[in-house]
Backbone as JSON, one array per atom type, in Angstrom:
{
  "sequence": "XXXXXXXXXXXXXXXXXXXXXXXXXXXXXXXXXXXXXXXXXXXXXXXXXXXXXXXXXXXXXXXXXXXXXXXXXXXXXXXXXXXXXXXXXXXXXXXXXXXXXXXXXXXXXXXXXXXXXXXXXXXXXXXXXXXXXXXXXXXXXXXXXXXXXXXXXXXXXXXXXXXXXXXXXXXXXXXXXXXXXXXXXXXXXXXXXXXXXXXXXXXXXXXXXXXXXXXXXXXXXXXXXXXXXXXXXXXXXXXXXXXXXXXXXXXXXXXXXXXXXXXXXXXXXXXXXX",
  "N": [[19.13, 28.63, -16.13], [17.35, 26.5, -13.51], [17.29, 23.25, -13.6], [15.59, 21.92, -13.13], [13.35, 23.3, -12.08], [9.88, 24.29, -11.0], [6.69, 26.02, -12.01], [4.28, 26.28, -10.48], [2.48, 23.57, -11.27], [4.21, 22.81, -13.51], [6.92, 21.97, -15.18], [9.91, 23.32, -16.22], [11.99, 21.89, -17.23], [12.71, 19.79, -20.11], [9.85, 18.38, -21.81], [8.77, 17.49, -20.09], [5.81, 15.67, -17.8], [2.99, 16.21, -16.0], [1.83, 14.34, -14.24], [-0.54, 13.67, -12.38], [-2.63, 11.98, -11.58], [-4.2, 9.49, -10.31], [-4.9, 7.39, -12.21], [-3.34, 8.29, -14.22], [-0.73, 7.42, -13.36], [-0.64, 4.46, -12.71], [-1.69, 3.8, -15.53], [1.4, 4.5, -16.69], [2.62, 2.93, -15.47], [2.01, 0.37, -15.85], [1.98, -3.25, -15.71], [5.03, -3.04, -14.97], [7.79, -3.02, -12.93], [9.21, -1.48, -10.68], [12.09, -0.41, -9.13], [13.03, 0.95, -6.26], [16.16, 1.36, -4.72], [18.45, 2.49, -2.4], [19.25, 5.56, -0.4], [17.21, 6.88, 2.75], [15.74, 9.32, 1.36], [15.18, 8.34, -0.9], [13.59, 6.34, -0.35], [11.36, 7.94, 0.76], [11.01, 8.82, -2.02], [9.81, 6.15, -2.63], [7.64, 6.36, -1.06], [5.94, 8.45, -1.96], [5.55, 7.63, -4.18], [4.01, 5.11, -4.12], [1.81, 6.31, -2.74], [0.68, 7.62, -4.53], [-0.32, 6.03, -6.04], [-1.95, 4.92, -4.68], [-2.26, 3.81, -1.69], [-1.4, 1.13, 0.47], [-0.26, -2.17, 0.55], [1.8, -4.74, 2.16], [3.02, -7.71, 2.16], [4.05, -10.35, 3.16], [5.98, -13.11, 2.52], [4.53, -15.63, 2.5], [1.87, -15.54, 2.56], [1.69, -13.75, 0.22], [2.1, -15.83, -2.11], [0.18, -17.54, -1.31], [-2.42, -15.97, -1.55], [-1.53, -15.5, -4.27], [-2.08, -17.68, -5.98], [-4.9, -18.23, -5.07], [-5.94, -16.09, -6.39], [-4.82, -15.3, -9.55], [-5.58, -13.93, -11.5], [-5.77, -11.59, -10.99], [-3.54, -10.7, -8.98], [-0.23, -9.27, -8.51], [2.47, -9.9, -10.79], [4.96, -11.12, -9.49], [8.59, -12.2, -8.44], [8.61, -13.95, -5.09], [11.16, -13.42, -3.73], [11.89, -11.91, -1.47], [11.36, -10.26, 1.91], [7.68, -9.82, 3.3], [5.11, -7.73, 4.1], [2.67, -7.76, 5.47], [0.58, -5.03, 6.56], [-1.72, -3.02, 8.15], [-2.29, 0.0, 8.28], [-0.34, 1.69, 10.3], [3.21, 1.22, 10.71], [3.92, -1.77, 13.11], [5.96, -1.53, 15.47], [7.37, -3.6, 16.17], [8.34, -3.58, 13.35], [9.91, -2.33, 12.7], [12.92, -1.93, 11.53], [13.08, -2.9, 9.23], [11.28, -1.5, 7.73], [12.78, 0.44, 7.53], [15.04, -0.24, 6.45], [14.52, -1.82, 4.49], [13.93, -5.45, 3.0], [10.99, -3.84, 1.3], [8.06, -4.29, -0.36], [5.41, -3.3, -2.37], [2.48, -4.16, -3.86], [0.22, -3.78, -6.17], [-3.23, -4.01, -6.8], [-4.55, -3.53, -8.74], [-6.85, -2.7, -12.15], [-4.41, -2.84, -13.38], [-1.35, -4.38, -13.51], [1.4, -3.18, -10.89], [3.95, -3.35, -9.33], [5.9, -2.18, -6.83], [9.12, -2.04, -4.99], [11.77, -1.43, -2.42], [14.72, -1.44, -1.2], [17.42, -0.82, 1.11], [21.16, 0.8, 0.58], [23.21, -0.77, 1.52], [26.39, -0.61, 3.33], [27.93, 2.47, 3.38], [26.16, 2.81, 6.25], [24.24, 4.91, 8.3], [22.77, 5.7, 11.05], [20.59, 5.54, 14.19], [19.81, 3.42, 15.07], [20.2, -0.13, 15.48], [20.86, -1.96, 12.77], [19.45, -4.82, 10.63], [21.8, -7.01, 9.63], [21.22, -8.9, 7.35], [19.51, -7.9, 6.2], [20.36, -6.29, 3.86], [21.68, -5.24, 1.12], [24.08, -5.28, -1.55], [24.03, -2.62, -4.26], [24.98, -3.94, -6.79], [24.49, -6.46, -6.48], [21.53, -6.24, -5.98], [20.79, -5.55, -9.27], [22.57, -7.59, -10.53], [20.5, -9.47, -10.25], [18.36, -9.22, -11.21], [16.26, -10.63, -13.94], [16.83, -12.07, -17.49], [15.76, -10.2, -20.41], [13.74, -8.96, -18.29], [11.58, -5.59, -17.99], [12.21, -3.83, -15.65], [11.57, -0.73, -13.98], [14.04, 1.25, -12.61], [15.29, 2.76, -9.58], [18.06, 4.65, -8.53], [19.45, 6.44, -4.87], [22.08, 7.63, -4.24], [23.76, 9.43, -1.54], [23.7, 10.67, 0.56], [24.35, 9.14, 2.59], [27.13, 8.76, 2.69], [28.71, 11.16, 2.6], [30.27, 11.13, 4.83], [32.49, 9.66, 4.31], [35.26, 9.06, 2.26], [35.83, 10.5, -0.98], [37.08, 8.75, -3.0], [36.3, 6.29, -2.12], [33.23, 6.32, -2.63], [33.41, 6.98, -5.18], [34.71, 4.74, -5.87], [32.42, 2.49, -5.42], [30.78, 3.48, -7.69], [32.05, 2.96, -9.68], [31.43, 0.22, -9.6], [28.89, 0.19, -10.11], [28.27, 1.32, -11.91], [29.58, -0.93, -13.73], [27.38, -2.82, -13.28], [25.43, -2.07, -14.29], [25.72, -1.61, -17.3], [26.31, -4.75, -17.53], [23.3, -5.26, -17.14], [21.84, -4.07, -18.9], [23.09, -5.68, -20.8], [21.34, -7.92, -20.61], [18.94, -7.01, -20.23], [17.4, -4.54, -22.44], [15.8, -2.84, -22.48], [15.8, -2.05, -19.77], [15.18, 0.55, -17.7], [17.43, 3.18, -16.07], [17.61, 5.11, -13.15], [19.05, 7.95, -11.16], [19.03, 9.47, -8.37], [19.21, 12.71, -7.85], [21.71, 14.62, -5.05], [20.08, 16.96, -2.78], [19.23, 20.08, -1.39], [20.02, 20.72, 2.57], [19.6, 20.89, 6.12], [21.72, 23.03, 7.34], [22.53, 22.81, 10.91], [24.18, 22.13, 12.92], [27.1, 21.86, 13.68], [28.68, 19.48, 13.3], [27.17, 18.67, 10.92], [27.69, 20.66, 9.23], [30.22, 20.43, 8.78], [30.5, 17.8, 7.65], [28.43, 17.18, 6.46], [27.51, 19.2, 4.35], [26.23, 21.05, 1.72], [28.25, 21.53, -0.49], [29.67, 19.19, -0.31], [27.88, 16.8, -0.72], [26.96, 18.0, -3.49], [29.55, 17.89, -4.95], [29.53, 14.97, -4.83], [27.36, 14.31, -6.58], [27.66, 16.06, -8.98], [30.4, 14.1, -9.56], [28.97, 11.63, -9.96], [27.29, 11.76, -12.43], [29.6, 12.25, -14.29], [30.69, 9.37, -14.01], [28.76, 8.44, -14.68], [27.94, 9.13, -17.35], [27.36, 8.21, -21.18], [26.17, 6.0, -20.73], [23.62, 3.88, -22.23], [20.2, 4.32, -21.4], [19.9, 5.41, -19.17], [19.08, 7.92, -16.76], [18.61, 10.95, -15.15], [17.47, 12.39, -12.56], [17.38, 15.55, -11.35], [16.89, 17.2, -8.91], [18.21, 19.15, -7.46], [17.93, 22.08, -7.62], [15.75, 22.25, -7.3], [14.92, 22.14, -4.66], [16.44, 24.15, -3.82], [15.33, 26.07, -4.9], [12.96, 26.31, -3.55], [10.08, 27.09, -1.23], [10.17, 25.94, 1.29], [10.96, 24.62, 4.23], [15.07, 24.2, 4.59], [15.71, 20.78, 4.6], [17.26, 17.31, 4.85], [14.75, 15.44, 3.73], [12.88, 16.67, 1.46], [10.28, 19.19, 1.22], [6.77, 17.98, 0.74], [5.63, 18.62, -1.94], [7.85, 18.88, -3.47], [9.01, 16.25, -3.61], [6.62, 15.11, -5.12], [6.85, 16.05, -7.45], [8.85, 14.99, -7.93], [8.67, 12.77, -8.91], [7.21, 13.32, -10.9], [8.77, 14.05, -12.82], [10.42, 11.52, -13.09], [8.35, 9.97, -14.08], [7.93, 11.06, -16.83], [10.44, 10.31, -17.66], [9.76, 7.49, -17.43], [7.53, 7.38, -19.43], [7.41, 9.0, -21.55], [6.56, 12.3, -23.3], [4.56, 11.78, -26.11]],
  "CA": [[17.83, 28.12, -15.69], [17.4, 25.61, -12.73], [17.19, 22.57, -14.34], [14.32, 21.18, -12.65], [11.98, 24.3, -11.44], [8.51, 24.35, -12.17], [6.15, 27.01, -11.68], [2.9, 25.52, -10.13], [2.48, 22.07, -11.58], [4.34, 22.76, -14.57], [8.07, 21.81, -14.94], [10.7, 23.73, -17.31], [12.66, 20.79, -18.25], [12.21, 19.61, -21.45], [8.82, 17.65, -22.06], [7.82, 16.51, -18.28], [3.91, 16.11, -17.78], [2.63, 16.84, -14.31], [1.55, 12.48, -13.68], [-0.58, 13.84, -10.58], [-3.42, 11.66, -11.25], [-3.8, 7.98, -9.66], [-5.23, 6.7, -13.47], [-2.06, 7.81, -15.46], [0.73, 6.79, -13.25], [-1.13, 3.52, -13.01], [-1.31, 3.2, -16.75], [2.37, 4.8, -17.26], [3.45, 1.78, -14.95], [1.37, -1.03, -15.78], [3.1, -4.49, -15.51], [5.81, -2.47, -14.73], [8.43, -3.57, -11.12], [9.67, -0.2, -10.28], [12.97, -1.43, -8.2], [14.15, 1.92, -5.63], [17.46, 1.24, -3.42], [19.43, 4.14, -1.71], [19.19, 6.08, 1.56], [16.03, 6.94, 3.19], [15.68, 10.33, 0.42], [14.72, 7.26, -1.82], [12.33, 5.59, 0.6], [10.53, 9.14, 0.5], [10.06, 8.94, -3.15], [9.17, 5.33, -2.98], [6.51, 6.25, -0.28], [5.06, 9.43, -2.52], [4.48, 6.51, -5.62], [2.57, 4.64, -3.18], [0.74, 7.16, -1.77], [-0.09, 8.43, -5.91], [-0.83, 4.66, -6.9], [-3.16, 4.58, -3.95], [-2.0, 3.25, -0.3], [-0.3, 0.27, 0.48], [-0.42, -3.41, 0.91], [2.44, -5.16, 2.35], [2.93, -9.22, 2.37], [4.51, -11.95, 4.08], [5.8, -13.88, 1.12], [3.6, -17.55, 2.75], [0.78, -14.8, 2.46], [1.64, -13.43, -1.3], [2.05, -16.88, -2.42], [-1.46, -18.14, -0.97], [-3.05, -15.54, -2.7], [-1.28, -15.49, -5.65], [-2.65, -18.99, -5.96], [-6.3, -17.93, -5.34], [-6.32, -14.63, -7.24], [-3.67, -15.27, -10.22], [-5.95, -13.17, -12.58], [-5.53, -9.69, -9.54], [-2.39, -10.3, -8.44], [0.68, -8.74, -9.81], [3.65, -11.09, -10.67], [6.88, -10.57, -8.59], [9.08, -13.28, -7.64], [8.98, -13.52, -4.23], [12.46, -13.62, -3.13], [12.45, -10.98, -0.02], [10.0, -10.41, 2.56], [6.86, -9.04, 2.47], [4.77, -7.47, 5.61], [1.58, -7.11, 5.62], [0.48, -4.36, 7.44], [-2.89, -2.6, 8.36], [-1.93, 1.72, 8.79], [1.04, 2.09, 10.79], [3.95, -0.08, 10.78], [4.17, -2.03, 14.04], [7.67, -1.35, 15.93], [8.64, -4.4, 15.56], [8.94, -3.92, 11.62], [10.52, -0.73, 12.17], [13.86, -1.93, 11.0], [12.2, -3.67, 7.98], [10.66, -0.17, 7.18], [13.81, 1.49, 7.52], [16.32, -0.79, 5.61], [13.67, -2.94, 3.47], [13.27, -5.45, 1.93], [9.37, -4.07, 1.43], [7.52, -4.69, -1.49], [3.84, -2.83, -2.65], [1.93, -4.68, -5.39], [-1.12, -2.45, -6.33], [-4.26, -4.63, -7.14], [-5.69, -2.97, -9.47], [-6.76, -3.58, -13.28], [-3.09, -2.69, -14.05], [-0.44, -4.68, -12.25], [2.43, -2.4, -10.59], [5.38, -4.11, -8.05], [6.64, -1.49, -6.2], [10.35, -2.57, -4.15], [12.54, -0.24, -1.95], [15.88, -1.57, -0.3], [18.65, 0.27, 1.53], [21.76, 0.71, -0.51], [24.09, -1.15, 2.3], [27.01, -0.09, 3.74], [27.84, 3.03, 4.57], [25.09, 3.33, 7.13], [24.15, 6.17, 9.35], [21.59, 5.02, 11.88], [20.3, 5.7, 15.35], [19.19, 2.05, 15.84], [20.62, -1.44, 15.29], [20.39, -2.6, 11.39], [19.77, -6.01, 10.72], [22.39, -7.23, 8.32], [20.53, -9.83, 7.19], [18.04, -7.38, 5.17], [21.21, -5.46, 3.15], [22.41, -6.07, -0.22], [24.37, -4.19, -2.83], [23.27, -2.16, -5.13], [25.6, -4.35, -7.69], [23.65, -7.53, -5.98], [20.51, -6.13, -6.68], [21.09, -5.49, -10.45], [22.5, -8.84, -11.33], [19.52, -10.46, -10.29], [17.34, -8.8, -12.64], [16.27, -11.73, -15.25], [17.0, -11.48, -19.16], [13.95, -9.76, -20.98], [12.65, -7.7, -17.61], [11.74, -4.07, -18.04], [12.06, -2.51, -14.46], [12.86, 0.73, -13.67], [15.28, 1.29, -11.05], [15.93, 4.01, -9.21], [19.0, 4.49, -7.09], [19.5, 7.34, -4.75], [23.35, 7.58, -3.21], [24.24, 10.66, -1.77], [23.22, 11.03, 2.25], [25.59, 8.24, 3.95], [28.19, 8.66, 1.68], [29.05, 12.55, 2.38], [31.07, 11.19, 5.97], [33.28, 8.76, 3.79], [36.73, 9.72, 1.18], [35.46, 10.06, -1.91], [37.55, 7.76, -3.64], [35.28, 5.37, -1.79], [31.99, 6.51, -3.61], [33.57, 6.77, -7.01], [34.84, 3.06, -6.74], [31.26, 2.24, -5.58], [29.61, 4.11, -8.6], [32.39, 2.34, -11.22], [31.06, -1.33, -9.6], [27.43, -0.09, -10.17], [28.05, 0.97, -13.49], [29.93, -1.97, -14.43], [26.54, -3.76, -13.39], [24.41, -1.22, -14.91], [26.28, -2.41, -18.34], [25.62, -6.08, -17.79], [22.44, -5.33, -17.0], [21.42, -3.91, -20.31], [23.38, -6.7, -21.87], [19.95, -8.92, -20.34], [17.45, -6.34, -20.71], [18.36, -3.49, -22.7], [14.97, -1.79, -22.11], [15.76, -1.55, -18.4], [15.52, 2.42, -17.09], [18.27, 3.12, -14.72], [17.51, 6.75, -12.37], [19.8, 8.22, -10.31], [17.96, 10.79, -8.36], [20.56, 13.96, -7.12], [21.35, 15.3, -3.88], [19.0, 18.22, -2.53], [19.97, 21.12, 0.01], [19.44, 20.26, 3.73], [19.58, 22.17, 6.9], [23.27, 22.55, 8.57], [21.98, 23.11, 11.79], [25.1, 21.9, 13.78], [28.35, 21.78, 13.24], [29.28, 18.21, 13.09], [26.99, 18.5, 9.87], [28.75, 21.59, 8.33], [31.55, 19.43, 8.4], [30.2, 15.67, 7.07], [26.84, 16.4, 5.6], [27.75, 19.78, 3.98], [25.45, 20.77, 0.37], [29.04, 21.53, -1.25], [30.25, 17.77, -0.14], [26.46, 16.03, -1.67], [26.87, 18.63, -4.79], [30.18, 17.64, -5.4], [29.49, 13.74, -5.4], [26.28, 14.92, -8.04], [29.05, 16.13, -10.12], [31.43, 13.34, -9.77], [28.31, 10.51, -10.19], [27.13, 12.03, -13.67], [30.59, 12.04, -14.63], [30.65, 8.51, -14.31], [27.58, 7.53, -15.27], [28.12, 9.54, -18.75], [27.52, 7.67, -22.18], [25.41, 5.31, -21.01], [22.0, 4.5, -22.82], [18.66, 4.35, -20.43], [20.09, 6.13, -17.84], [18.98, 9.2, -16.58], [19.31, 11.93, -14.1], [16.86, 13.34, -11.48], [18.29, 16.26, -10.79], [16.02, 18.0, -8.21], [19.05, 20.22, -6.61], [17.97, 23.47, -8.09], [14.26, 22.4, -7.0], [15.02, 22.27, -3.24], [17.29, 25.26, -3.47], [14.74, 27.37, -5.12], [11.48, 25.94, -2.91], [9.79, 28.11, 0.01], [9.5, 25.04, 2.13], [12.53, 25.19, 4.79], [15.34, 23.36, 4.29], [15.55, 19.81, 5.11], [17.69, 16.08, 4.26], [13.51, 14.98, 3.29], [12.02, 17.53, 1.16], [9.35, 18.75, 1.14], [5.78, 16.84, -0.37], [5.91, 19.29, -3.29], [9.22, 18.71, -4.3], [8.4, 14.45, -4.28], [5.46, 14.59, -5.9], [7.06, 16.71, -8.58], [10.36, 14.57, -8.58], [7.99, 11.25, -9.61], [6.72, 13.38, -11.72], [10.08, 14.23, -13.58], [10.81, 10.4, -12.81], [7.53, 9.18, -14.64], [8.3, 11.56, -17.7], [11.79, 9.13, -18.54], [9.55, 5.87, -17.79], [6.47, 7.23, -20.34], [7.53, 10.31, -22.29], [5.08, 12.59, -24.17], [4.49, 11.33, -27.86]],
  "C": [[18.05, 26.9, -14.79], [17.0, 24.67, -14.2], [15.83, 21.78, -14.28], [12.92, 22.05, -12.35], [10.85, 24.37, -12.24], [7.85, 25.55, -11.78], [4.45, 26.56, -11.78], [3.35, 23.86, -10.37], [3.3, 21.67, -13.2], [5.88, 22.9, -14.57], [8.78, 22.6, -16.41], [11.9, 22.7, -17.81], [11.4, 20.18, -18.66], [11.2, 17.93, -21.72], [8.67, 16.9, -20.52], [6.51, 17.09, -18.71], [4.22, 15.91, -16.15], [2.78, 15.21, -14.02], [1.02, 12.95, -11.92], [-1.93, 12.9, -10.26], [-3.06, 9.8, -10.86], [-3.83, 6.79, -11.32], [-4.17, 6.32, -14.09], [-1.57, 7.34, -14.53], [0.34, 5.11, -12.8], [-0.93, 3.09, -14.23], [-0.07, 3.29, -17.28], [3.44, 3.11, -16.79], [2.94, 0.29, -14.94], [2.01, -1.91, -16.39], [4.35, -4.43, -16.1], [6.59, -2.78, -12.98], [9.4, -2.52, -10.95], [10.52, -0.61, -8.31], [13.47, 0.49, -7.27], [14.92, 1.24, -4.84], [18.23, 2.65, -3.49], [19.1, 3.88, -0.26], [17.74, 6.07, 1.69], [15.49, 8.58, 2.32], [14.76, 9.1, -0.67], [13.44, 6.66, -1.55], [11.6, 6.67, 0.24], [9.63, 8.77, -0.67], [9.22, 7.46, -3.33], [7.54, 5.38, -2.23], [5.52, 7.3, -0.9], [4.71, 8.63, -3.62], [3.84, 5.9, -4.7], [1.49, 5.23, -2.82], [-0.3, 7.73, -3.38], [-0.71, 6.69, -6.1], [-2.2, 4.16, -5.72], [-3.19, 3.64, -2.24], [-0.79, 1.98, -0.48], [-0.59, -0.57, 1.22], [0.95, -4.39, 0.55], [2.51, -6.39, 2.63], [3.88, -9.86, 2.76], [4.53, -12.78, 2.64], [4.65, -15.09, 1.54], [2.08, -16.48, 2.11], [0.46, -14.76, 1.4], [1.31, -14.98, -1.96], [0.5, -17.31, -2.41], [-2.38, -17.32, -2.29], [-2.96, -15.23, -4.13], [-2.33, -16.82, -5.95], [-4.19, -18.98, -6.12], [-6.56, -17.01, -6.29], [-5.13, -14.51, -8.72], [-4.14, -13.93, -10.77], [-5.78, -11.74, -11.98], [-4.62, -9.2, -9.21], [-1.22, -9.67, -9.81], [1.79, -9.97, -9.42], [4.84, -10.75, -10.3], [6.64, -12.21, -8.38], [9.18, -13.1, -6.18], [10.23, -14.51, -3.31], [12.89, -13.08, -1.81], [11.0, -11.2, 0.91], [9.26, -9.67, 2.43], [6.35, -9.1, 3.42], [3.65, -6.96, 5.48], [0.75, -6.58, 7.04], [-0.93, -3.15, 7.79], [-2.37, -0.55, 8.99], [-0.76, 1.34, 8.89], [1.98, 1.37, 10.88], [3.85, -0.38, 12.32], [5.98, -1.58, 14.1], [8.17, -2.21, 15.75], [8.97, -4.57, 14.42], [9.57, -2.98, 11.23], [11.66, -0.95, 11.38], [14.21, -2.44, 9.46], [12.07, -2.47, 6.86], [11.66, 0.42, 6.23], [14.99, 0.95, 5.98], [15.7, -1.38, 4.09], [14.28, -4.16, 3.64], [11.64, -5.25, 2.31], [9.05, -3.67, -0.24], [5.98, -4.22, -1.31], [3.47, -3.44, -3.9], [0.29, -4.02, -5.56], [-2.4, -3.45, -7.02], [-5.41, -3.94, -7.69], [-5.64, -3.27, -10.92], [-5.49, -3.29, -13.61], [-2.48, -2.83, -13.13], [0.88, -4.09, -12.34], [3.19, -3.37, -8.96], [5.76, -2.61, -7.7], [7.81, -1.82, -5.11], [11.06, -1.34, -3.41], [13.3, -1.48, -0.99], [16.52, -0.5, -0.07], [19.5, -0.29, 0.26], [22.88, 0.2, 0.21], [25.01, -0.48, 2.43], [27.61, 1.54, 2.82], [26.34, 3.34, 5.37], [25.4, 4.39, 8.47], [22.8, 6.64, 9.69], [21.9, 5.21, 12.78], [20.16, 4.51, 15.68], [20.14, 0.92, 15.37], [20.34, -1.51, 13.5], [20.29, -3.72, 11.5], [20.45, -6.44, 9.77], [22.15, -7.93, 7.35], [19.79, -9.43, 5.8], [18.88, -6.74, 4.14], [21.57, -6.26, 2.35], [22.72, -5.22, -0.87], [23.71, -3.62, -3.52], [23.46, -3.22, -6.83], [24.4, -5.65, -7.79], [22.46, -7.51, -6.92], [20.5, -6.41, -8.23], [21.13, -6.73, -10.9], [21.44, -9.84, -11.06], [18.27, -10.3, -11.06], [17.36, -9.73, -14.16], [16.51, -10.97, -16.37], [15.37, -11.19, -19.75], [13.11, -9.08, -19.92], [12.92, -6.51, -18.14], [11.44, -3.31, -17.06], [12.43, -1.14, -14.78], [13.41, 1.35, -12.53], [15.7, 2.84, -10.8], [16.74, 4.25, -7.75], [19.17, 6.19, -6.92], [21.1, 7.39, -3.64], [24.08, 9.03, -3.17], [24.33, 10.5, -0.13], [24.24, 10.79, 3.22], [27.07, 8.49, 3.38], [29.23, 9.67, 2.14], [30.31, 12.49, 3.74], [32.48, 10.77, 5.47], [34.63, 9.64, 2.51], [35.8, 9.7, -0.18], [35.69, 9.56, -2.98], [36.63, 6.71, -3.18], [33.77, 5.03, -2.76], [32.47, 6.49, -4.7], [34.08, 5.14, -6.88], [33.41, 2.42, -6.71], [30.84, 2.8, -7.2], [30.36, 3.55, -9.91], [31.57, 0.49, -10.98], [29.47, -1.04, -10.19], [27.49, 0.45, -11.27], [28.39, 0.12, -14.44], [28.32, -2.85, -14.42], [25.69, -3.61, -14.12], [24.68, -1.46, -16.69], [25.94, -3.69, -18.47], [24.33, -6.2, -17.86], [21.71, -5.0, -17.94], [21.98, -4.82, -21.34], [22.16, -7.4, -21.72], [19.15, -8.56, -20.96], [17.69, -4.88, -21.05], [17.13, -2.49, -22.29], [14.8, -1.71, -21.08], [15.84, -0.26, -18.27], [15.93, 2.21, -16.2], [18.12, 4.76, -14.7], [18.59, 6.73, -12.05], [19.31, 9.61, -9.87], [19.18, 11.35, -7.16], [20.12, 14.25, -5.76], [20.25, 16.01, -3.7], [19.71, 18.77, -1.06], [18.98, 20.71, 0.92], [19.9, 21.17, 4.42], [21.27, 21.47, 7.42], [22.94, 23.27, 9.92], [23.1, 22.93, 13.12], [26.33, 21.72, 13.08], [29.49, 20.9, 12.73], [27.97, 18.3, 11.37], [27.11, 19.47, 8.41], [29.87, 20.76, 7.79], [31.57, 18.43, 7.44], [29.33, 15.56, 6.72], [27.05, 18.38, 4.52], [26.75, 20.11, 2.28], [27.41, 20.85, -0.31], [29.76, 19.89, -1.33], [28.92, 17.03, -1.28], [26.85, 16.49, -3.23], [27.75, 17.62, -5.57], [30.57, 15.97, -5.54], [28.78, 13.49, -6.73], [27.25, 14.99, -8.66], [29.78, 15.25, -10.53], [30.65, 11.49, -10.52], [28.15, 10.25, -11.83], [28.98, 12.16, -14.52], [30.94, 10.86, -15.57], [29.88, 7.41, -15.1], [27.14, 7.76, -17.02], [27.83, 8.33, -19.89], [26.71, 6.83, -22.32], [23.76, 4.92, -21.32], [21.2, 4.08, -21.35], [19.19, 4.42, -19.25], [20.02, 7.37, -17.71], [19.12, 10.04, -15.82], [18.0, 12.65, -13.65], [17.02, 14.12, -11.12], [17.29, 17.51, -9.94], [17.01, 18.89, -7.58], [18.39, 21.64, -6.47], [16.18, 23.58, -7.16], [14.2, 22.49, -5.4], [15.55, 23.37, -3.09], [16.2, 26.53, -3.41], [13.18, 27.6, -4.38], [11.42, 26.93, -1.93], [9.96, 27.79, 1.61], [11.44, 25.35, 2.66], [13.22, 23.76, 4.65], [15.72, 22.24, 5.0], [15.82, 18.38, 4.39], [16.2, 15.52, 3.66], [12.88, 16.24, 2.69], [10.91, 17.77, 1.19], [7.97, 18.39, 0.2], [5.59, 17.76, -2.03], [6.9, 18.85, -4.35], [9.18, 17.05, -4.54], [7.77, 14.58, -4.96], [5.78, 15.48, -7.3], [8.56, 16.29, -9.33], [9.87, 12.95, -8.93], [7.45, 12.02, -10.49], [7.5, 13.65, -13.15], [10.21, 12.51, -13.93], [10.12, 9.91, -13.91], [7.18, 9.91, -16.5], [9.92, 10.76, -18.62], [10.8, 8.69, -19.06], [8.5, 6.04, -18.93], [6.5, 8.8, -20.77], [6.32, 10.5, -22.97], [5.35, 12.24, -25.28], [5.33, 13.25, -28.44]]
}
């Protein structure tokens, strides 16, 4: 059995609920700081919880601040350590690289306060445009800055940039981020750590037969869970089987089916059924 396939809105792994309405995944995540870093597969899902929690309002920390200040009792509580862009529809171009890499931050103003975060997962990158280095930080980084006593839930997605590189490379990455992923439950043991799996994409050319390959992605999947074995509140996304077996053609961004049904796997860890 795929591990992930659903049939309609209804998933065959064991105890997922659908989470398609804006109410629950509001109440599943209330004053809750739901941390994603990865590739732009990640960004996706962080942009399909936005889009379920209800749009998106981006800040300018001088901004957040102000109104934290006026509105304590509305706002949600993040530290604000990165930047924050508030933005009316479309991103302007000049925040494209902002978009792309992060740091961007959604805080949902509603009676239940939700942080939403998405960074890149720094080097290796594999970009058409300039990065700014400025905006990149480990995944390890990230982690240790997570205070004692938070309960985020983090979800990293490393698979995309990776697939050009040795993969002795990625497995020493994935022992530093489970060494952190260890300290990090020494702080806060009720942290949830994701790790959301490859998914089949199109090989459409030949330079990505070669260096973006599904048997290359698979076989990091394989080698990640490996590593990531034994440890508690960590779990596994494993949408592979759900892209393989979809109608929708294939493509490195799946498609909106397969998101909105891999937050819904996602939001089945963070608030299981009784």
């Amino acid at each position: 059995m795929a591990l992930s396939f659903w049939r309609h809105r209804y998933s065959a792994a064991c105890r997922a609920a659908s989470w398609l309405t804006r109410p629950d995944v509001a109440t599943c995540l209330r004053n809750r700081t739901v941390l994603l870093q990865g590739d732009s597969t990640g960004r996706q899902l962080a942009g399909e919880l936005e889009s379920l929690l209800g749009g998106r309002d981006h800040y300018r920390c001088q901004d957040y601040k102000e109104e934290l200040n006026q509105e304590k009792s509305e706002t949600c509580s993040v530290r604000c350590t990165c930047k924050f862009y508030k933005v009316e529809g479309r991103y302007p171009e000049s925040l494209s690289l902002y978009v792309w890499t992060g740091p961007i931050s959604v805080c949902r103003k509603l009676d239940r306060r939700v942080v939403l975060q998405f960074r890149f997962h720094h080097f290796p990158v594999r970009a058409g445009h300039h990065v700014e280095l400025a905006n990149l930080r480990t995944i390890v980084h990230e982690l240790d800055t997570i205070r004692a006593g938070d309960n985020p839930v983090v979800l990293l997605s490393l698979w995309a940039h990776f697939t050009d590189d040795p993969i002795e490379q990625f497995e020493a990455r994935l022992w530093a981020v489970r060494a952190a992923i260890v300290k990090l439950h020494g702080r806060a043991p009720k942290a949830l750590v994701l790790f959301r799996s490859p998914n089949v994409r199109d090989q459409l050319y030949l330079s990505k037969v070669l260096m973006s390959s599904d048997w290359l992605a698979y076989d990091m999947w394989r080698r990640l869970k490996e590593i990531m074995a034994g440890l508690e509140e960590v779990a596994f996304l494993d949408i592979w089987d759900m892209t393989a077996c979809h109608h929708s053609v294939r493509q490195l961004h799946p498609a909106k089916e397969v998101t909105t049904n891999a937050i819904a796997l996602m939001l089945s860890y963070v608030c299981p059924l009784e």
